[in-house]
C-alpha positions in Angstrom: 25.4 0.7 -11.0 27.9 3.2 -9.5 30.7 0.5 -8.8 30.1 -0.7 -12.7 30.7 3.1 -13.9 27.0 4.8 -14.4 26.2 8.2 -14.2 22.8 7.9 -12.3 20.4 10.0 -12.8 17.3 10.1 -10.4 13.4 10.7 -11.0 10.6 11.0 -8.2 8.0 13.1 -6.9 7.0 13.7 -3.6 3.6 14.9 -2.3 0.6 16.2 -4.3 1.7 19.7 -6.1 -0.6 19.7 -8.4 1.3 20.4 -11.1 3.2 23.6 -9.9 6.5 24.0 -8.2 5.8 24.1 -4.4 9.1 24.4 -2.3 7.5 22.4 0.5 7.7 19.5 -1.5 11.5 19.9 -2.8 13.7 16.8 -3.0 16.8 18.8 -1.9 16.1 17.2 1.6 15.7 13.9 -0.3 19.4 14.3 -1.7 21.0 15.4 1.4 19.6 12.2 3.4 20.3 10.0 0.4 24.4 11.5 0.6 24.0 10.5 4.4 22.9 6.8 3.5 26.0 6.2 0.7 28.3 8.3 2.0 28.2 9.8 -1.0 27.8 13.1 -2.8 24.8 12.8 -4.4 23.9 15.8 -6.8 20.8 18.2 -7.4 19.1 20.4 -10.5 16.9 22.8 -9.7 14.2 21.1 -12.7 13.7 17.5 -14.1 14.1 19.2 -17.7 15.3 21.7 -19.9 18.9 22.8 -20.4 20.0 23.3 -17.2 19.2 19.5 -16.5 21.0 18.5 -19.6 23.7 20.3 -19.0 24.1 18.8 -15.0 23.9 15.3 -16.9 26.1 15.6 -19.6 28.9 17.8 -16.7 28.2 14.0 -14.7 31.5 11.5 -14.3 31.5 8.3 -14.1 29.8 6.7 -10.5 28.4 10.0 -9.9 24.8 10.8 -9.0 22.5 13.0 -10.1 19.0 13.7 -8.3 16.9 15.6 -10.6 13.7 18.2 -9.1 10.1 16.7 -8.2 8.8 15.2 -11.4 5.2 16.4 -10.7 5.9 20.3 -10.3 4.9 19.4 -14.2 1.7 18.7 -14.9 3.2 16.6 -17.7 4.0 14.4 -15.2 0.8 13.1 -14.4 -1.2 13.7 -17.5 1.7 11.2 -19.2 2.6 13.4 -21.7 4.8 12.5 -24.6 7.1 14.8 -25.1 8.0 15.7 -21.6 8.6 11.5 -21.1 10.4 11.9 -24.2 12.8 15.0 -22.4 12.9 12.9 -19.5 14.2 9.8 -21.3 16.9 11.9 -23.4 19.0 12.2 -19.9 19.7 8.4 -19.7 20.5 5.2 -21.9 18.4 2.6 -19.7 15.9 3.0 -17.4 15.4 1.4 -14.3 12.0 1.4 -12.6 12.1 1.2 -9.0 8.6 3.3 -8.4 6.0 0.6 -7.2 4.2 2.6 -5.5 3.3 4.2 -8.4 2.9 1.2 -10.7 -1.0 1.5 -11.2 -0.6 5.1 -12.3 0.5 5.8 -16.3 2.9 8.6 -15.6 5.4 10.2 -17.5 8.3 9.2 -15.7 7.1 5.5 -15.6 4.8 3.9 -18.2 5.9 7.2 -20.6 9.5 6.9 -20.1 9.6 2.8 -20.2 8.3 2.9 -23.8 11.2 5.2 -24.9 14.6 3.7 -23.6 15.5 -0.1 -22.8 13.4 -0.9 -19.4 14.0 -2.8 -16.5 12.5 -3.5 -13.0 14.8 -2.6 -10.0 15.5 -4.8 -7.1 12.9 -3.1 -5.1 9.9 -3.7 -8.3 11.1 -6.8 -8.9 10.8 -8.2 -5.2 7.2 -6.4 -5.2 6.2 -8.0 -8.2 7.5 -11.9 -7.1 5.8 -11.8 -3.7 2.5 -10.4 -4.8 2.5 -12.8 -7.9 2.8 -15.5 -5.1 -0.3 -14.4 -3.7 -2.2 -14.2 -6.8 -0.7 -17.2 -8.8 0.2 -19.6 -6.6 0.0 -18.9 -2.7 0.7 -21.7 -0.2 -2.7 -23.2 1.3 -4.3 -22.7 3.8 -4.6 -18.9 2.6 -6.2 -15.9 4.5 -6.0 -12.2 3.6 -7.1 -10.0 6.5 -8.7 -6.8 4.5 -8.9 -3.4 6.9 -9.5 0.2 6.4 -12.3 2.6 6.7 -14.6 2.2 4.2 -15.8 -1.1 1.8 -16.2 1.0 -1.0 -12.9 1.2 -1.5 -11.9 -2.4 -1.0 -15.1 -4.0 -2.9 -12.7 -5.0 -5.6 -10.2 -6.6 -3.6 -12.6 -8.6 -1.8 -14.2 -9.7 -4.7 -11.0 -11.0 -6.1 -9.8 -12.7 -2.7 -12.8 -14.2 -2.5 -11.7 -16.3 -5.9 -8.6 -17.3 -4.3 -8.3 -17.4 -0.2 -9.4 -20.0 2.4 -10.1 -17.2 4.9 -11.2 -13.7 4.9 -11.3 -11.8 7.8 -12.4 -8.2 8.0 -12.1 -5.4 10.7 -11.6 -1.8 10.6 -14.4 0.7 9.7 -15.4 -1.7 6.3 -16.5 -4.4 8.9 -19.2 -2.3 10.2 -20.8 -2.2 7.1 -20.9 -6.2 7.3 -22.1 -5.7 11.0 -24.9 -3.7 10.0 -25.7 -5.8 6.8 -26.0 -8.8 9.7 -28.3 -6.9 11.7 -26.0 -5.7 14.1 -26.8 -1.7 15.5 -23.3 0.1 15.1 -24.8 3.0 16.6 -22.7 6.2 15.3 -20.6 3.8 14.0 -19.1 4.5 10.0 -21.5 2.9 7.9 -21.8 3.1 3.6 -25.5 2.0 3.4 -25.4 1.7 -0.6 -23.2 -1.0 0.3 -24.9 -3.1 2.5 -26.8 -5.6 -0.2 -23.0 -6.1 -1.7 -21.7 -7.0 1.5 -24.8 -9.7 2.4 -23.9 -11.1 -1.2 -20.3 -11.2 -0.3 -20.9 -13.2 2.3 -23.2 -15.5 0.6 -20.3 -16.0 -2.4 -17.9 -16.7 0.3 -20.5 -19.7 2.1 -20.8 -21.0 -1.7 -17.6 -21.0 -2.4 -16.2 -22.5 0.9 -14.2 -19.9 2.3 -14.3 -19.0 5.8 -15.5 -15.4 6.3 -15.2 -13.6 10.0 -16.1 -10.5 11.1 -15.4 -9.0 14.4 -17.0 -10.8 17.5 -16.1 -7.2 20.0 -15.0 -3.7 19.1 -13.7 -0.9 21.1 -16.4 1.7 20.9 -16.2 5.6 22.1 -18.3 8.7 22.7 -16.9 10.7 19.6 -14.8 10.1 17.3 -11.5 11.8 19.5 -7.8 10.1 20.7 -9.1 11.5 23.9 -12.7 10.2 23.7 -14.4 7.9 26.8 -13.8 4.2 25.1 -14.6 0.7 26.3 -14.6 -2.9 25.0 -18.3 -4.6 24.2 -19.5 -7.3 22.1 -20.9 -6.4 18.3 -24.6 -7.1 20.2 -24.2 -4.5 22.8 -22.5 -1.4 20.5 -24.2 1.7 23.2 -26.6 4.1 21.2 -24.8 7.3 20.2 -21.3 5.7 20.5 -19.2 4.3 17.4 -16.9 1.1 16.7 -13.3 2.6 16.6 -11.2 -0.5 16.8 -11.5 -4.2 17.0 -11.2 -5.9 20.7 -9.3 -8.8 22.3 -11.7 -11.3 21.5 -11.3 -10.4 17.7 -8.2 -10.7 17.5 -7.7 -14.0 19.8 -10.4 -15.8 17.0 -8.2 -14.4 14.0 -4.9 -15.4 15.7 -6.3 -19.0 16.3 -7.6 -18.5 12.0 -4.2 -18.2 10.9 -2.3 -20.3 12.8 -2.4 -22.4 10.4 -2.2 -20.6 7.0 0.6 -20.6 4.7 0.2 -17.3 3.1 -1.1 -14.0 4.9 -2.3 -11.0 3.2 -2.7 -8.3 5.3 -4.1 -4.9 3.9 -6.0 -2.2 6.1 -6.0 -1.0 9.8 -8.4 -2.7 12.0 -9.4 0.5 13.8 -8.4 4.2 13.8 -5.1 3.3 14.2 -3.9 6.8 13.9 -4.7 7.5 17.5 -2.8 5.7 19.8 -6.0 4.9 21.5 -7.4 3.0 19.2 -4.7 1.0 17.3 -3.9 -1.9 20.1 -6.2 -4.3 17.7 -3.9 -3.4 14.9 -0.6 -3.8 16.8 -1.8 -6.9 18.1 -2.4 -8.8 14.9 0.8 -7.1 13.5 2.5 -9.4 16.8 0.3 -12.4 15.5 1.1 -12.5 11.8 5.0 -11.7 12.6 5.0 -14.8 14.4 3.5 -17.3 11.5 7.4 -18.3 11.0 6.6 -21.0 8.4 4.1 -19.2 6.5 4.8 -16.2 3.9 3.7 -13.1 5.5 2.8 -10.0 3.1 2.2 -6.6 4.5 -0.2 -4.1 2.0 1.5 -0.8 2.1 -0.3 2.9 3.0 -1.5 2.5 6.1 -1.1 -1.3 7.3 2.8 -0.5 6.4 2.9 2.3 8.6 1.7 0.6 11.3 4.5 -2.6 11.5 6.6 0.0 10.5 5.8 2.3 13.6 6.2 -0.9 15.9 10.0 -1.7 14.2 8.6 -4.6 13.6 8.4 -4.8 9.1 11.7 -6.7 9.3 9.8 -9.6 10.6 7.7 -10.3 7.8 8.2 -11.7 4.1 7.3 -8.9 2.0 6.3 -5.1 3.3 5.0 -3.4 0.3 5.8 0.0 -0.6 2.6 0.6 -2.8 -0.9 0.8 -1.3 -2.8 1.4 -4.3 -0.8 -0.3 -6.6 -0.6 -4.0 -4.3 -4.4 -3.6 -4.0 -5.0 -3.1 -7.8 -2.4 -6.3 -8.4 -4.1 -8.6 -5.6 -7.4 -7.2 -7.3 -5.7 -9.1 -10.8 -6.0 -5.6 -12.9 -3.0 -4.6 -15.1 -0.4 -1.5 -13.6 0.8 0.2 -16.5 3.9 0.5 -14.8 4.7 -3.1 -14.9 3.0 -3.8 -17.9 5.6 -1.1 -20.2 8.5 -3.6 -18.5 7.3 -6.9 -19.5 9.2 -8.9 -22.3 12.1 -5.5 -22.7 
């Protein structure tokens, strides 16, 4: 855009401010290590609206650009309202939306602004977008999506819709205890959402009807309490010691999943499979990171949030087809439902 002649002017938010202008959460810092990466000047305004904006747009030259203050100090932002998307789209003649992280939200400076100007998706939304659509629409068989994460409530959906679509589920993480249990398998201390338990037996019997090949951890590294520092060993799902708690998947596991996929075409991979924030208890997580970077002929797609974090944290997201940058929003797509983000782009 620059080396055509735009003026580019910048929206985004950082953090959770609730609506009210928090320093902490400036994007000064943003700016200064976005100038380091051009090596460029790249400009700031103290707001994303008001006069004092306009007037830092309209002072712009051509190739200049022009980061504007955290979009959500306003709780506009958030609540989508019209006329602050509609000051937000009088800075620019085209927008460009490059925010797929947060695609399944109807904000202002997305879904509100995309309705107002001519819209298009950025490099970034529209490399999202192709390599999740893969997965939904048309994925390479044999298929597997490897769903992680602490608790089953949260990836109910997901698993219900993968279930239409993979050859092979696997599960791990804090979710698959909930499985465990459901199987008759004491977890001990181990997280658990009861009120889940009859959805997870008839997930399993879906997945038998339809064919697909569900597994669930065959040994998990277990600990005293739930600590970095915590006593830990390896043990098999039958022997999980009373009083202890699963905190991460073991060898075994991961040997049976690696042997899964080394087939499969297309890997989806969304979730932890332990407490992967502890050092401790993330080896079953770096290890099938290693496993699916090494699937050379199949297309490899990383969920973002956590699982992201984690190839990330090993230098290793270069070695995989697709890293997403949205948590939330690549579950909701892989689930089938509608972002409003992407929806306010399609046929502009």
């Amino acid at each position: 855009l620059r080396l055509e002649g735009a003026r580019v002017v910048l929206l985004s938010h950082l953090g959770r401010p609730k609506g009210k202008r928090d320093p902490s959460l400036s994007l000064a810092p943003v700016a200064a290590r976005l100038a380091e990466l051009m090596g460029e000047p790249v400009q700031t305004a103290d707001d994303c609206i008001g006069t004092v904006v306009q007037d830092a747009v309209a002072a712009l030259t051509d190739g200049d650009v022009l980061l504007l203050e955290n979009v959500r100090f306003h709780p506009e932002e958030e609540a989508n309202e019209e006329e602050f998307a509609k000051a937000l789209a009088s800075l620019g003649d085209v927008f460009v939306n490059d925010a797929f992280g947060v695609a399944h939200r109807a904000s202002a400076s997305t879904e509100g602004v995309a309705h107002l100007r001519p819209a298009v998706a950025g490099f970034l939304m529209e490399s999202e977008i192709n390599f999740l659509s893969r997965a939904v629409e048309e994925p390479e068989r044999p298929y597997a999506a490897i769903i992680g994460g602490a608790k089953v409530s949260s990836k109910m959906a997901v698993i219900e819709a993968l279930l239409e679509r993979v050859d092979k589920l696997m599960l791990g993480g804090g979710m698959a205890n909930t499985f465990l249990k459901a199987e008759g398998f004491d977890v001990a201390e181990s997280l658990v959402e009861d009120d889940y338990m009859a959805e997870a037996k008839r997930i399993e019997e879906k997945a038998s009807e339809r064919g697909v090949k569900l597994l669930l951890p065959a040994d998990v590294v277990v600990a005293e309490r739930f600590e970095a520092d915590s006593p830990a060993r390896r043990v098999s799902v039958k022997d999980v010691p009373a009083g202890w708690r699963i905190m991460d998947v073991g060898e075994t596991t991961i040997d049976v999943y690696a042997h899964a996929l080394a087939e499969c075409k297309t890997v989806v991979w969304n979730g932890p499979m332990g407490v992967a924030e502890m050092p401790s208890f993330a080896h079953g997580s770096h290890r099938l990171a290693g496993v699916i970077a090494k699937l050379e002929e199949a297309t490899t797609i990383i969920g973002g949030g956590e699982t992201a974090a984690v190839v990330e944290s090993l230098g290793m997201a270069e070695e995989f087809s697709h890293v997403s940058t949205g948590g939330g929003a690549s579950l909701e797509f892989l689930e089938g439902r509608e972002l409003p983000g992407v929806a306010a782009l399609q046929d502009r």
